[in-house]
C-alpha positions in Angstrom: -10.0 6.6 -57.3 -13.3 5.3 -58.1 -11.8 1.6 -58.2 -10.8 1.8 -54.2 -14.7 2.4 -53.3 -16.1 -0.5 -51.9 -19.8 -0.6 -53.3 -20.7 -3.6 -50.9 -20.3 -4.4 -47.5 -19.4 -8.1 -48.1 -16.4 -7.0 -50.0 -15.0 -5.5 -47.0 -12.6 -7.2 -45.2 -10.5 -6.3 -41.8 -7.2 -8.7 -40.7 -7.7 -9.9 -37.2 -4.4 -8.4 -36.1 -6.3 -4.6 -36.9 -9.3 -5.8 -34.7 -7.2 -6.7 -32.1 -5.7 -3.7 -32.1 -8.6 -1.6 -32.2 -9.9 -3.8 -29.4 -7.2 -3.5 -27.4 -6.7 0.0 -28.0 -10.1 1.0 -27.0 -9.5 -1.3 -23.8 -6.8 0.6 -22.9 -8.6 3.7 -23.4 -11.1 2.6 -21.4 -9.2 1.1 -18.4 -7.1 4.6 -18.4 -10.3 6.4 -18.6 -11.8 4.4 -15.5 -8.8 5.0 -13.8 -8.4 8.3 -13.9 -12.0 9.2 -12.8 -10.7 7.4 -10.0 -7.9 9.1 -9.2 -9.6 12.0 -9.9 -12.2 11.2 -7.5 -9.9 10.4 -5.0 -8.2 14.1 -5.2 -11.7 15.5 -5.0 -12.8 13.6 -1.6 -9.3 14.4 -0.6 -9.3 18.4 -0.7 -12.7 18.2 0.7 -11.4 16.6 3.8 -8.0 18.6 3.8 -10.6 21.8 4.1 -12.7 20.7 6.8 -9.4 20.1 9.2 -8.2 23.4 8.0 -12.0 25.0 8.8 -12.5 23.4 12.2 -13.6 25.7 14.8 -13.4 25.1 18.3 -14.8 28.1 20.0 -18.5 26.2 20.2 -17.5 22.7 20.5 -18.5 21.1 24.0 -16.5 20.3 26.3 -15.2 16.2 26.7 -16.9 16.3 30.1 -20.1 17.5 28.9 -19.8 15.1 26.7 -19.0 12.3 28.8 -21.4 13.0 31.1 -24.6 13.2 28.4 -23.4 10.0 27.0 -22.9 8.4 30.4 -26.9 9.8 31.4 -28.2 7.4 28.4 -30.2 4.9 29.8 -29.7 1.3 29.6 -32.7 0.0 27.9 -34.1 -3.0 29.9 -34.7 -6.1 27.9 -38.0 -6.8 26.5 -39.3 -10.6 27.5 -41.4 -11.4 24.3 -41.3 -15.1 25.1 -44.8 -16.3 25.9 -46.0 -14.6 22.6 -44.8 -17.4 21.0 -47.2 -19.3 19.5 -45.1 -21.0 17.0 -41.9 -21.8 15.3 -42.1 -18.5 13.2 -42.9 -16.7 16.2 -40.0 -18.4 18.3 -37.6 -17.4 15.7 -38.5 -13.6 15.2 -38.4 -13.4 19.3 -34.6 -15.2 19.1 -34.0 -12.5 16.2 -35.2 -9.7 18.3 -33.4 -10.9 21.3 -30.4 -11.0 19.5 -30.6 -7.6 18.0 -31.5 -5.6 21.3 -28.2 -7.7 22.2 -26.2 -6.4 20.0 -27.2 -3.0 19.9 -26.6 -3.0 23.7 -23.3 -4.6 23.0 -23.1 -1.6 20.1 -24.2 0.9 22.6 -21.6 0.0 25.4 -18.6 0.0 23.0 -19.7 3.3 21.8 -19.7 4.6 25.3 -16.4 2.9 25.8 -14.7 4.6 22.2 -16.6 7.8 23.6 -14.5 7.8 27.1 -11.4 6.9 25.2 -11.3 9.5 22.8 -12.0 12.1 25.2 -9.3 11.1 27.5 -7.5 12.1 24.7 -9.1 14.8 23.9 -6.8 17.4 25.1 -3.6 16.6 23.3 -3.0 17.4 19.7 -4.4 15.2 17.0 -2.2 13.0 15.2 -3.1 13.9 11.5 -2.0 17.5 12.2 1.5 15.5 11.0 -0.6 13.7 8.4 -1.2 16.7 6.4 2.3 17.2 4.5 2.1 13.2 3.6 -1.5 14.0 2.5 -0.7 16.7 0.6 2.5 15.0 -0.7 0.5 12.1 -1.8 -2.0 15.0 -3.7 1.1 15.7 -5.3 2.1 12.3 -6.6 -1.6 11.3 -7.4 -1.5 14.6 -9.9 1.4 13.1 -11.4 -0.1 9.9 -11.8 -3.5 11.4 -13.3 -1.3 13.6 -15.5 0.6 10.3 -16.8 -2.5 8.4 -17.7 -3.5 11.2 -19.6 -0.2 11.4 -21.3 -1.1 7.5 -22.4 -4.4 8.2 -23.1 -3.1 10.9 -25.8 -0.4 8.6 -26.7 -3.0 5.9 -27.5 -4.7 8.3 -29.7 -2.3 9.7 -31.3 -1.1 6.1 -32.3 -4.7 5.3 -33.5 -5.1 8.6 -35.5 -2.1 7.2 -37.8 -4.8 4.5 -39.5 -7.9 6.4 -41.4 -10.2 4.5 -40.3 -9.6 5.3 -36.5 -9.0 8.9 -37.6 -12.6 8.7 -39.4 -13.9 6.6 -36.0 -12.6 9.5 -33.7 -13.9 12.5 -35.6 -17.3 10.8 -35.7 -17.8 10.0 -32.1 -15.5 12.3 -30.4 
């Protein structure tokens, strides 16, 4: 017994094919780790949004023409002419980036009012994900599958590991 003790670390010695091994097997671990925090993750943001279309309540909501009328009593802005401030290039060039940007938020604020009026001709029909909710929950379904596979591999992976004593020693150290 004594003669198996290793009394220095040079004397140690590990084949390549065991540290490949343990290097792939803790990649594994850790790409079916990272993958089902994702999945988990998923399922969480998932029932949130499956119970705030089950919790909607319409009996304060305002009405689309209310709607379209405060969105349609936003005033234009004008544009601002910042032009003879310009006293040199810099200047020139933060006026033609202001310019731009008041442009583009009109643009912005014009297809908002455009989305706006399109959704609430719509407005009285039924939503289309009402359908959507089976295939969401469905999908739940086969995502818990999925999670509950990778955590069959994960366990496999382990228990494969667990067979050497060194990887047993290894995982009741730091697990």
């Amino acid at each position: 017994m004594s003669d198996d003790v290793v009394d220095q670390l040079k004397k140690v010695q590990v084949s390549k094919l065991t540290l490949g091994l343990v290097g792939s097997i803790i990649a594994v671990s850790a790409v079916v780790t990272w993958n089902a925090a994702q999945v988990a993750s998923r399922i969480d943001q998932l029932e949130v949004s499956v119970a705030a279309i089950e919790v909607v309540d319409t009996s304060n909501l305002v009405t689309s023409t209310q709607l379209l009328a405060a969105i349609q009593a936003i005033p234009i802005p004008e544009p601002v002419d910042l032009s003879d401030l310009a006293t040199t290039d810099m200047v020139e060039s933060l006026v033609a980036i202001e310019q731009a940007a008041y442009e583009d938020l009109s643009d912005d604020l014009e297809d908002l009012q455009d989305s706006v009026a399109a959704l609430l001709a719509d407005a009285d029909r039924e939503p289309e994900w009402v359908e959507d909710i089976e295939e969401i929950q469905q999908r739940l379904e086969e995502m818990g599958w999925e999670l509950g596979d990778l955590w069959w591999r994960t366990d496999m992976n382990e228990q494969a590991c667990r067979t050497r004593v060194w990887c047993d020693n290894w995982y009741d150290e730091n697990w």
